[in-house]
Structures are given as structure tokens and as C-alpha cells.
matplotlib code that plots the C-alpha trace (Angstrom):
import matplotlib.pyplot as plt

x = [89.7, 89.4, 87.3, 84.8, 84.0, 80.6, 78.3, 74.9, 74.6, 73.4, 76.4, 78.8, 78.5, 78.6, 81.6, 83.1, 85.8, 86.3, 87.0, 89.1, 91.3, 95.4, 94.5, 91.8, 94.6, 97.6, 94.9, 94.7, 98.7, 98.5, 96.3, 97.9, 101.1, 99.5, 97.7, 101.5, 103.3, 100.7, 98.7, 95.0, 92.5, 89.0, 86.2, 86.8, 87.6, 84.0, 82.6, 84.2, 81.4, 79.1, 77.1, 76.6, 76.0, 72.8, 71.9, 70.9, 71.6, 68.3, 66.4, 68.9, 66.4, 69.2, 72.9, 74.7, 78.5, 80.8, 84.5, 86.5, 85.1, 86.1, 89.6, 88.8, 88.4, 84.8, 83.0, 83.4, 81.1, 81.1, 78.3, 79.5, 78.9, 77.2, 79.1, 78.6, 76.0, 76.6, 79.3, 78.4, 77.5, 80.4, 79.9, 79.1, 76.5, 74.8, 74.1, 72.7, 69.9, 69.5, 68.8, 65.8, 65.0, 64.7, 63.4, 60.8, 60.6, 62.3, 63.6, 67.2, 68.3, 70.1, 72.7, 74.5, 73.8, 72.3, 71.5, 67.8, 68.2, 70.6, 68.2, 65.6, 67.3, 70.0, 73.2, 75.7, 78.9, 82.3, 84.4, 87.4, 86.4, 89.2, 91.6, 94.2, 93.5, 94.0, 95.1, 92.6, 92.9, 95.4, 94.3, 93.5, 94.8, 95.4, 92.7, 89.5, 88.4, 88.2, 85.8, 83.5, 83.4, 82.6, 79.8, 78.4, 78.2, 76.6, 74.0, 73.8, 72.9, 70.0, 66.8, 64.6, 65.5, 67.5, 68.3, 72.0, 72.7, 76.4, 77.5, 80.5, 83.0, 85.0, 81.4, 80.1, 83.2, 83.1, 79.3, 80.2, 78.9, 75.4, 72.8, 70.9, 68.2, 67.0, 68.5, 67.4, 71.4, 70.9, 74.0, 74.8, 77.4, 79.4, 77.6, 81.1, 81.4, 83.5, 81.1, 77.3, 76.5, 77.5, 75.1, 74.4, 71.5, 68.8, 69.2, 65.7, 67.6, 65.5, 62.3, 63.3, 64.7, 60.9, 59.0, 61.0, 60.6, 56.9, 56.4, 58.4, 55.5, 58.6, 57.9, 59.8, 62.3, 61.5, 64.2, 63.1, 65.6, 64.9, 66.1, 69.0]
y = [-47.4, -44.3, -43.0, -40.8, -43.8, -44.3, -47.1, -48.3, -50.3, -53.5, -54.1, -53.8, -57.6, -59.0, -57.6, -57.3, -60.1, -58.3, -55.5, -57.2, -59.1, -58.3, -57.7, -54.6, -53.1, -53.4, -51.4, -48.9, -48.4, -48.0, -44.9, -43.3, -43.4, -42.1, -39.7, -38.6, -38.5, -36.0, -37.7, -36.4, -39.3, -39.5, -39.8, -38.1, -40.7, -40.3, -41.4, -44.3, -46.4, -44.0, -46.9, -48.8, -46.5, -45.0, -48.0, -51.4, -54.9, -55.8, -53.3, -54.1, -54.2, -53.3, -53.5, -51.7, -52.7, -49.8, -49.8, -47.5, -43.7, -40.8, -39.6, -35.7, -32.8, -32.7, -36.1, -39.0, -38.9, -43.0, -44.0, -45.7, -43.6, -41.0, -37.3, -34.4, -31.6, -29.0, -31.4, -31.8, -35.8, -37.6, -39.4, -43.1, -41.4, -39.5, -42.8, -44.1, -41.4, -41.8, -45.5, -44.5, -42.2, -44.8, -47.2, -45.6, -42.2, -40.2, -36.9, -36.3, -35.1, -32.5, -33.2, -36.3, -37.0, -40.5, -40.8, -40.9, -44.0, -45.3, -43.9, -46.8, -49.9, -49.4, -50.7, -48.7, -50.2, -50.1, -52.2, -50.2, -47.7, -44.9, -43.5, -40.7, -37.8, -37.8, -41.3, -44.1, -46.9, -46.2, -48.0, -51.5, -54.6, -53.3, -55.0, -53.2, -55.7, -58.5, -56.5, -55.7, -59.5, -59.7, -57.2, -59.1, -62.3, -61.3, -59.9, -62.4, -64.9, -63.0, -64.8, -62.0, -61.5, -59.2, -57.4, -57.3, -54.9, -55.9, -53.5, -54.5, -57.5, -56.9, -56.4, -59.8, -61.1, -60.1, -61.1, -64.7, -66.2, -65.4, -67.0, -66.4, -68.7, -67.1, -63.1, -61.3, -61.0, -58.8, -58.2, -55.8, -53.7, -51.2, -47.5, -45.5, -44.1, -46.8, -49.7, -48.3, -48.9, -52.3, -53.8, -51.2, -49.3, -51.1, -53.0, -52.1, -52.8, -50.6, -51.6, -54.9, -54.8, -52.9, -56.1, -58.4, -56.7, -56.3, -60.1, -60.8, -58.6, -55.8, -52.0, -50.7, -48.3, -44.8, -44.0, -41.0, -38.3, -35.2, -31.8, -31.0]
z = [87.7, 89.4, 92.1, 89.5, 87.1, 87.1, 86.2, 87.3, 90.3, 88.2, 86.3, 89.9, 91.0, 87.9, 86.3, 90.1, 89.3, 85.7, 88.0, 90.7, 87.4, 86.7, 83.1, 84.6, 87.1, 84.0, 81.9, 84.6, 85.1, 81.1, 81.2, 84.5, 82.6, 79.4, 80.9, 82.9, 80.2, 78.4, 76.6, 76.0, 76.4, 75.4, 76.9, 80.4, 82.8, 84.5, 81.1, 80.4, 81.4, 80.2, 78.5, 81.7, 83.6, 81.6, 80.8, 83.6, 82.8, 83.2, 81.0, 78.1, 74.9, 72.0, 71.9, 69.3, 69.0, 68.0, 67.8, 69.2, 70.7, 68.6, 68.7, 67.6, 71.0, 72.2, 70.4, 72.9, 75.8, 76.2, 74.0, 70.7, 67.7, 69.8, 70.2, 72.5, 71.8, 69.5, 67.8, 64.0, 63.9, 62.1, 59.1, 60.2, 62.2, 59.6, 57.3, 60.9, 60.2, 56.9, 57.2, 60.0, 57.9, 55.1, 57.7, 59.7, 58.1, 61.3, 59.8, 60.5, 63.9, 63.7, 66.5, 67.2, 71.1, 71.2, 75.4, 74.5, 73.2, 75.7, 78.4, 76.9, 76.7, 73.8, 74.8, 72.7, 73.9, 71.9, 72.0, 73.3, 75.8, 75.6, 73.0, 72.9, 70.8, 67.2, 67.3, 66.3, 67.7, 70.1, 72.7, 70.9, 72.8, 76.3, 77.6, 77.1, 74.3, 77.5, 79.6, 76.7, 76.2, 79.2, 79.4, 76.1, 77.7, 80.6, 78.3, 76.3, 79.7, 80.0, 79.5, 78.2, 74.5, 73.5, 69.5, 68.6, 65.7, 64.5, 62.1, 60.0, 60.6, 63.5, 65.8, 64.2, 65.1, 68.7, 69.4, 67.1, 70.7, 70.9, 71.1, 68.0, 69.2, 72.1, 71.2, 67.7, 65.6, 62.8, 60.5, 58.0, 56.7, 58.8, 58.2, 57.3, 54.5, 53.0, 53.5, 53.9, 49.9, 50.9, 52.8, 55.6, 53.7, 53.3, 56.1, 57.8, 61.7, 63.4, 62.5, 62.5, 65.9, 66.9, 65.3, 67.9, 70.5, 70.1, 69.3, 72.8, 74.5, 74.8, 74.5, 70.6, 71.0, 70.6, 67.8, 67.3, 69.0, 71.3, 70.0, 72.6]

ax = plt.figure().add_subplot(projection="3d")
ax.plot(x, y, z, "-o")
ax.set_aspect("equal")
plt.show()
């Protein structure tokens, strides 16, 4: 990747061979020649790791699996259903709040910039790290699905216990290998539009995900968010 990526210095050695792999420097060719033949590509390359890099191995509390980052100008900043300041929060994002609303009682924000969480412990990875603009999905199956795994497994090695919040079918799919007996797996419904009366509201993750942590002798996540 290029010279401005940047991620914290705990995930380096670990994903170093990930890194160093032919699948890593094909997936690199593939956005230089997107990006030279046009193409807009979001987030900015220095935010691709944005999640790692706000966020140590080793004070991983939460992970919350997303899918890919949002494809409209101005919304992806690396952080899985998270957008930029001042950007109205998308729809997925608003059921988000009303569930902690629901939840733990925590008024909607009213912005949609989520570092305060990562900032504590909340992994909020997607699954594909880049996409072109206006195109969803655009960037499925070149490679950034592998590293992702890859990032997963290394948190799921970890001995301290971790929560996994998989919303929807294709993040239960991807985290099928952890290990529910040492990690907290929660599992509901994916909060778009489509699929939240399904399953997603009235799930209770957050404070769920608090209880765990608090039985493991863990400090809760503040969930609370910051006016920005």
C-alpha cells in the first residue's frame, strides 16, 4: 500500500506476512490502475486502515463487522458504518441509535462519526476496505475479504475475551470461526432498512456486550457519543 497508510504499530508484525503476500501487492496494482484510469475511491488512501490504526490489537473489547464503506462523496473515513462530520448518518446507522436508544436509553446523536467508540476498544472493521464512488460493492473479491480474515483471526487468538456483534448473514458468515467459548458472539439481524424489523431491534447488543465485559473484570464501553 502506499507510503501514507496508516495503522497502529500493534497490528505491523502480525499482519506483516498479510502485508508482504502476492494476493496484498495484486490488490494494490488494482487500485493504482483504478485510481489511473479515474476512478474516485473511497475512503482516502491514508484511511484505509482507519480501523487499525485508532484502534490496538491488544485493547480490542468489541468488534463490529460491516460490509463494505459507503460509496456516496464525503461518508467513508475507514470505520464501518461510521461517516464523516457534518454528513447526515445513513439509514443503517440511524436504527444503530435507535436500538441504544431502546437499549440503554442514549438519546440519538445527532451526527454519525463513530471514532469515540473506536477510540475505546470497538473494532469497527468492514469487510472490504475501499470502494469506487457510486458503485457498491465495487471492490468485492479483490482481495480485501483475505486480510480482514486475517485481522479476525488474529483477534480472535487473543486470550482476553472479546464481544463480536455480527449483524446480518454475510458478517456471521465471515466470523463462522470464532471461538464462541472463550469470545462473547452475539447475532442478530442486519440494521438496514430492509432487515432491522427482523431481528435487529430488540436485540439488546450493547448492553449485552457491557454485561460481558463487566463479568470478565473489563471496563463497558462508553456508547454514549460526543457532540462533534
Amino acid at each position: 500500500m502506499s507510503d501514507t497508510v496508516r495503522l497502529h504499530e500493534s497490528w505491523k508484525m502480525p499482519l506483516a506476512a498479510e502485508f508482504a503476500s502476492p494476493y496484498m501487492a495484486e490488490l494494490k496494482r488494482f487500485l493504482l490502475a483504478e485510481k489511473a484510469r479515474g476512478a474516485r475511491i473511497f475512503p482516502r488512501g491514508s484511511e484505509y486502515f482507519r480501523a487499525l490504526d485508532l484502534t490496538p490489537l491488544d485493547r480490542v473489547r468489541v468488534v463490529i463487522l460491516g460490509q463494505d464503506p459507503y460509496h456516496g462523496v464525503g461518508q467513508a473515513h475507514g470505520l464501518c458504518f461510521s461517516v464523516q462530520p457534518g454528513v447526515r448518518p445513513p439509514p443503517s446507522l440511524q436504527n444503530i441509535y435507535k436500538e441504544l436508544e431502546t437499549d440503554l436509553g442514549i438519546a440519538r446523536p445527532r451526527h454519525g462519526f463513530l471514532e469515540h467508540w473506536a477510540r475505546q476498544g470497538v473494532l469497527l472493521l468492514n469487510s472490504v476496505l475501499t470502494v469506487e464512488m457510486g458503485r457498491a460493492a465495487a471492490h468485492q473479491g479483490k482481495g480485501w475479504e483475505r486480510f480482514t480474515d486475517a485481522v479476525i483471526r488474529l483477534v480472535n487468538a487473543r486470550q482476553e475475551p472479546v464481544v463480536f456483534m455480527l449483524w446480518g448473514a454475510y458478517a456471521q458468515r465471515k466470523a463462522a470461526f470464532v471461538d464462541a467459548a472463550r469470545h462473547l458472539v452475539l447475532k442478530a439481524a442486519h440494521p438496514s432498512p430492509l432487515s432491522a424489523h427482523n431481528g435487529f431491534f430488540g436485540c439488546r447488543h450493547f448492553s449485552k456486550a457491557n454485561a460481558f465485559l463487566e463479568t470478565k473484570g473489563l471496563a463497558p464501553i462508553e456508547w454514549a457519543l460526543p457532540e462533534v
